[in-house]
DOZATI-325151 format. One record per residue (C-alpha): residue in three letters; x, y, z. Coordinates in steps of 0.2 Angstrom, whole numbers, plus 2048, in hexadecimal, padded with zeros to 3 digits. Last residue first. Layout:
NODE	ALA	X	Y	Z .
...
//
This chain:
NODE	UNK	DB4	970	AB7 .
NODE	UNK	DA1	96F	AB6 .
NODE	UNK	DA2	977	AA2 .
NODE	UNK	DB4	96C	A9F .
NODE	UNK	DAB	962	A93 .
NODE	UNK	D9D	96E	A8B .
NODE	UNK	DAB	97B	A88 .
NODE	UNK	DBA	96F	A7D .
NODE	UNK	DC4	967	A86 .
NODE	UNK	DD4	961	A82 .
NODE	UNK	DDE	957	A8F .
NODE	UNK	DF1	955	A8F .
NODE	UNK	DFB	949	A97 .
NODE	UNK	E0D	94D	A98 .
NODE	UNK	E1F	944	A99 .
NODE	UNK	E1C	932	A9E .
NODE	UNK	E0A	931	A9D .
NODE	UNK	DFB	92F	AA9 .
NODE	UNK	DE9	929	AA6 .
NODE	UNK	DE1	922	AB5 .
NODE	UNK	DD2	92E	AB4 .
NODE	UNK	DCC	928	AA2 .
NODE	UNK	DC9	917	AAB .
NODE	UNK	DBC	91E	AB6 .
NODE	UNK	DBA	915	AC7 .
NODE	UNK	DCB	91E	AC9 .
NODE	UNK	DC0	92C	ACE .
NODE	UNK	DCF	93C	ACD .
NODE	UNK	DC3	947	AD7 .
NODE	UNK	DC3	957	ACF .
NODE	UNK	DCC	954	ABF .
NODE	UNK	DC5	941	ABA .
NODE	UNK	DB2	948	AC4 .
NODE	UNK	DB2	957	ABB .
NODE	UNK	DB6	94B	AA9 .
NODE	UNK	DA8	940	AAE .
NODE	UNK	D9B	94C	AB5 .
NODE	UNK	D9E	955	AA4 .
NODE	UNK	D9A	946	A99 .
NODE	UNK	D8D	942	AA1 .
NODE	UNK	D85	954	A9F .
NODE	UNK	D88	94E	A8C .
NODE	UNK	D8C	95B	A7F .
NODE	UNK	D98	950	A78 .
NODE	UNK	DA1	95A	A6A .
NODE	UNK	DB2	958	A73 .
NODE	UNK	DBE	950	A7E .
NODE	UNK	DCE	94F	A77 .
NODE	UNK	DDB	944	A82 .
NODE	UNK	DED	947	A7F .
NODE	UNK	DFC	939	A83 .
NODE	UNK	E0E	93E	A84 .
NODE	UNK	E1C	932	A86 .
NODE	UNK	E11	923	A85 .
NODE	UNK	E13	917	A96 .
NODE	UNK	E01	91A	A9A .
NODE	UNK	DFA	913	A8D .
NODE	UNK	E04	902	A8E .
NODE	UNK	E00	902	AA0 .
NODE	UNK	DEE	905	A9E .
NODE	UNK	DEE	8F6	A91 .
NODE	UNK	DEA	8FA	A7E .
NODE	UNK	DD9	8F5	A76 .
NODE	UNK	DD2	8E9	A6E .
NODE	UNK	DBE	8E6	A69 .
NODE	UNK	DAF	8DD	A68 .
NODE	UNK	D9D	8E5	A6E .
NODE	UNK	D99	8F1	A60 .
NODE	UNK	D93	8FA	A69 .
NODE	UNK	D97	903	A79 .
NODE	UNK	D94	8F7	A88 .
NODE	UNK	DA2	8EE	A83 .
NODE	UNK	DA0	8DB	A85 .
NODE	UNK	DAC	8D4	A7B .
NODE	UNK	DBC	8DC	A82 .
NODE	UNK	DCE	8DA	A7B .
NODE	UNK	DDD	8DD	A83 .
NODE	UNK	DEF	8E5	A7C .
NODE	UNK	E00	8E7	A84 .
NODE	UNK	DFD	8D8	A8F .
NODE	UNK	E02	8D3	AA5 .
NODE	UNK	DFA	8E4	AA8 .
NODE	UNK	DE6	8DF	AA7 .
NODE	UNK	DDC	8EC	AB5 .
NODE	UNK	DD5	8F8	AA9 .
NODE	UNK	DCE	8E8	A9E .
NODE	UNK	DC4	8E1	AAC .
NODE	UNK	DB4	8EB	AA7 .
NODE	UNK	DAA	8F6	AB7 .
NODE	UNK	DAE	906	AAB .
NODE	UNK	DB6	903	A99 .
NODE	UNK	DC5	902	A94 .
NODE	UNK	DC5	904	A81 .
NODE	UNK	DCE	90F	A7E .
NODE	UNK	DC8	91D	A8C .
NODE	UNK	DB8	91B	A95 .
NODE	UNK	DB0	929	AA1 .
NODE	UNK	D9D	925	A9D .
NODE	UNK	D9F	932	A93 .
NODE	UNK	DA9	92C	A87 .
NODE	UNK	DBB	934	A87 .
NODE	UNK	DC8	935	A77 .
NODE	UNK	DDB	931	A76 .
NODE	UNK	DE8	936	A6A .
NODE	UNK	DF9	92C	A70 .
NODE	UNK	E08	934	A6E .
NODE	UNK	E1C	92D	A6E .
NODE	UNK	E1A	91B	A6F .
NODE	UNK	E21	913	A7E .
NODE	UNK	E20	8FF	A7E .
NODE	UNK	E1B	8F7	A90 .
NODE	UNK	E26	8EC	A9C .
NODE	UNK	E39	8F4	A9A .
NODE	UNK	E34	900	AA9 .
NODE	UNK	E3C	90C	A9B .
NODE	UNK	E2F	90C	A91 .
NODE	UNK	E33	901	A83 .
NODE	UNK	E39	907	A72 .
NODE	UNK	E31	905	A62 .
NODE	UNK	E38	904	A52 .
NODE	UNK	E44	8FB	A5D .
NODE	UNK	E45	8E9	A51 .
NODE	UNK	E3F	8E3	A61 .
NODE	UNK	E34	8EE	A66 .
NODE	UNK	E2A	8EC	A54 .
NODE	UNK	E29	8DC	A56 .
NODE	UNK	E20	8DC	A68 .
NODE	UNK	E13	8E9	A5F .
NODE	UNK	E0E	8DC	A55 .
NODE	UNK	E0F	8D1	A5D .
NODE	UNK	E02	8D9	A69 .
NODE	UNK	DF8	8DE	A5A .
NODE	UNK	DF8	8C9	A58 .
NODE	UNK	DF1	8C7	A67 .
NODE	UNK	DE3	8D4	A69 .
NODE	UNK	DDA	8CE	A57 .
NODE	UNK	DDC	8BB	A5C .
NODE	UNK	DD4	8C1	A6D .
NODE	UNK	DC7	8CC	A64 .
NODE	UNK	DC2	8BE	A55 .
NODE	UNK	DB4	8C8	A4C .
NODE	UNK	DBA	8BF	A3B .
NODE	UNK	DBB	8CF	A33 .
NODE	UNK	DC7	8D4	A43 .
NODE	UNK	DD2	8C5	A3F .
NODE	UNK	DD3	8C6	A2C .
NODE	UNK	DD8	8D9	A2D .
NODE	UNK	DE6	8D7	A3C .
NODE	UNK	DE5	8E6	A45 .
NODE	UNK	DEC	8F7	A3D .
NODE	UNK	DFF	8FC	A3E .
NODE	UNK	E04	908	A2F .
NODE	UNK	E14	90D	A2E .
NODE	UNK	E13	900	A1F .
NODE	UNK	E09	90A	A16 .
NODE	UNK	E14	919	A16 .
NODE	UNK	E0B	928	A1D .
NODE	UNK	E08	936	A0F .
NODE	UNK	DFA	93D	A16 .
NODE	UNK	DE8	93D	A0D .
NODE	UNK	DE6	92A	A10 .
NODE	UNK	DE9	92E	A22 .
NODE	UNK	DDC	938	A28 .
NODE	UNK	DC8	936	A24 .
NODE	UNK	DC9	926	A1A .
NODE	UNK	DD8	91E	A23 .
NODE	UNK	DD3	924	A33 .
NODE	UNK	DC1	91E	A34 .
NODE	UNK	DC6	90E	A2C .
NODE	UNK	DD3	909	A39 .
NODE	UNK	DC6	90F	A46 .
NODE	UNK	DB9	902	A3D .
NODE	UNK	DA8	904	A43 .
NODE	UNK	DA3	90B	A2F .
NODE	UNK	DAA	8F7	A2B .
NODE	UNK	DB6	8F7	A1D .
NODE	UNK	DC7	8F2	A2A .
NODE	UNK	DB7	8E3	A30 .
NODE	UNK	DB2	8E4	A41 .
NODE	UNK	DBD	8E1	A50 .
NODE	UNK	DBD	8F3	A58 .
NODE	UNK	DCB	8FB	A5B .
NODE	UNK	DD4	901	A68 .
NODE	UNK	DE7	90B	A6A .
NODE	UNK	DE9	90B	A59 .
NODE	UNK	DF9	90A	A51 .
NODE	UNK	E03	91A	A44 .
NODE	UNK	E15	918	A41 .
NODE	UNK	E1A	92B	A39 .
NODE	UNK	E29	930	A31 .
NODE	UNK	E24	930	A20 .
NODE	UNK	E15	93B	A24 .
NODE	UNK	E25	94A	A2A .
NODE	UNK	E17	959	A2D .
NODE	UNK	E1C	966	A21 .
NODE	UNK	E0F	965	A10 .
NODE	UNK	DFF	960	A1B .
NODE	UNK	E03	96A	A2B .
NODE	UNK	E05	97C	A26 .
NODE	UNK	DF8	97C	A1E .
NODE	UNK	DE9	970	A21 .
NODE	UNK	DE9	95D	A23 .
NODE	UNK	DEE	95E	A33 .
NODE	UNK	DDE	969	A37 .
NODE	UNK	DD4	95A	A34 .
NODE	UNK	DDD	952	A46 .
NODE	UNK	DCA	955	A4E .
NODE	UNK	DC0	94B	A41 .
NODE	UNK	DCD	93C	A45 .
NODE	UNK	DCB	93F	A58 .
NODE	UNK	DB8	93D	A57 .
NODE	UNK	DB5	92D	A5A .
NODE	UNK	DC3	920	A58 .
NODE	UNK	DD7	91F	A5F .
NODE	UNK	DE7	922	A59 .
NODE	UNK	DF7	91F	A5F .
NODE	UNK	E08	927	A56 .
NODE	UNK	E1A	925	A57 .
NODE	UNK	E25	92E	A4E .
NODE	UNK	E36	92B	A45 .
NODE	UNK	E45	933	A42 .
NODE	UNK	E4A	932	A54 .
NODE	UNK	E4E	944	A59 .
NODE	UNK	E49	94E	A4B .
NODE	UNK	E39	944	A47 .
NODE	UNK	E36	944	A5A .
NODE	UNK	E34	956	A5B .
NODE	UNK	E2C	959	A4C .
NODE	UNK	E1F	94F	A4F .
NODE	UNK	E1B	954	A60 .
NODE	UNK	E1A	964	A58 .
NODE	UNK	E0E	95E	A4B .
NODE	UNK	E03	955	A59 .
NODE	UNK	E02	965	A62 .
NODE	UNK	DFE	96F	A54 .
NODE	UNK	DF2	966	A4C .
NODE	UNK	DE8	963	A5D .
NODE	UNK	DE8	975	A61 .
NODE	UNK	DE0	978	A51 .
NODE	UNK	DD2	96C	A54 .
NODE	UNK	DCF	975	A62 .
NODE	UNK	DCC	984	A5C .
NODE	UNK	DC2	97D	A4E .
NODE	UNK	DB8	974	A5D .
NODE	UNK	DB1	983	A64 .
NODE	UNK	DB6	98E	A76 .
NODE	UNK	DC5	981	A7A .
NODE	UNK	DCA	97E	A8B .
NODE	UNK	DDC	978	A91 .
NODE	UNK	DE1	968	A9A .
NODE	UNK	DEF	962	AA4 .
NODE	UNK	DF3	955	AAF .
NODE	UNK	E02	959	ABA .
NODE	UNK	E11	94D	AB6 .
NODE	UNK	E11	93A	AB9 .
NODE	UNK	E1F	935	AC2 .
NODE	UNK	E28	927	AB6 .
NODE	UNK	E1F	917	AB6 .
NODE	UNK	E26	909	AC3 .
//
């Protein structure tokens, strides 16, 4: 069983510079914490507009007194495209984030380049499930302690409007799958059709997960998150999110405005 999940929480940001600098602090905090306790920090990114949001990190104070030495950084999706290709999440965070940090390359946990330029998704989703399986048992990463899933210590998620998280899409097995760390899809209704994408369980056993919601000006997008807070639809994936210690949900005034 997952530990009881706590209260979801959210807070409501008037522009996205404000929430941008929420962002930074919260994840340089949770940096510092687990740095000091562990000597190592666990990170999961995902795509869209989270790397654009974290920008304030690479702003003082951040830049010169975040511990980048200490950081693992993963993926929670990904699409399987070439590392080069403009869809790449890998690329999008290299380029836009972690190329002007001092993160060791080897802390660095992309999927297998030849597999995702071949457009092989189940190859691609197996052999980041190594990878991760490797990494527990050297005990660079710990396991939750149902002893099923690994833990890391955030992950940085997004929303679609249509309610997605990762990539778990609405009316697609994926959300169901809890006998694999990481699945692929093939059929994604968002293009481009092929990726991976972490497990709900594997999601939800991370210590603290944040969603940021922002810069989609969507009704769709609104309806969504109101129905997640007011009405908890599992028929959207984004509403089965939990975490171990806290989950957190940005918003910026366009999401929360039917809240």
């Amino acid at each position: 069983m997952m530990a009881e999940t706590r209260q979801r929480k959210r807070e409501v940001f008037a522009t996205k510079n404000e929430l941008s600098v929420a962002l930074a602090k919260y994840t340089a905090n949770l940096s510092a914490k687990f740095c000091k306790e562990k000597g190592i920090f666990t990170v999961v990114l995902s795509g869209c507009g989270l790397i654009s949001w974290l920008g304030k990190m690479l702003e003082s104070p951040y830049k010169d007194s975040v511990e980048w030495s200490k950081w693992y950084v993963f993926w929670v999706d990904e699409r399987v495209c070439s590392h080069e290709d403009q869809n790449s999440n890998y690329k999008l965070a290299m380029d836009g984030f972690i190329s002007k940090v001092g993160i060791p390359k080897d802390n660095i946990y992309a999927i297998d380049k030849q597999c995702a330029a071949d457009g092989d998704a189940e190859r691609c989703a197996t052999l980041y499930e190594e990878c991760l399986r490797k990494l527990v048992k050297e005990k660079t990463l710990p396991l939750c302690p149902n002893g099923q899933y690994p833990q890391f210590d955030l992950q940085l998620q997004g929303m679609g409007p249509d309610g997605h998280m990762a990539s778990l899409f609405p009316n697609r097995p994926q959300i169901n799958v809890t006998d694999k760390w990481v699945t692929y899809i093939t059929d994604s209704p968002k293009p481009p059709p092929k990726r991976i994408t972490f497990t709900l369980p594997v999601i939800n056993s991370s210590l603290y997960n944040l969603v940021a919601v922002c810069d989609d000006n969507t009704d769709q997008c609104a309806r969504s998150i109101a129905d997640i807070f007011k009405n908890n639809n599992l028929d959207l994936p984004a509403a089965h999110l939990t975490a171990q210690v806290e989950e957190m949900w940005y918003l910026d005034k366009a999401a929360a405005s039917l809240l």
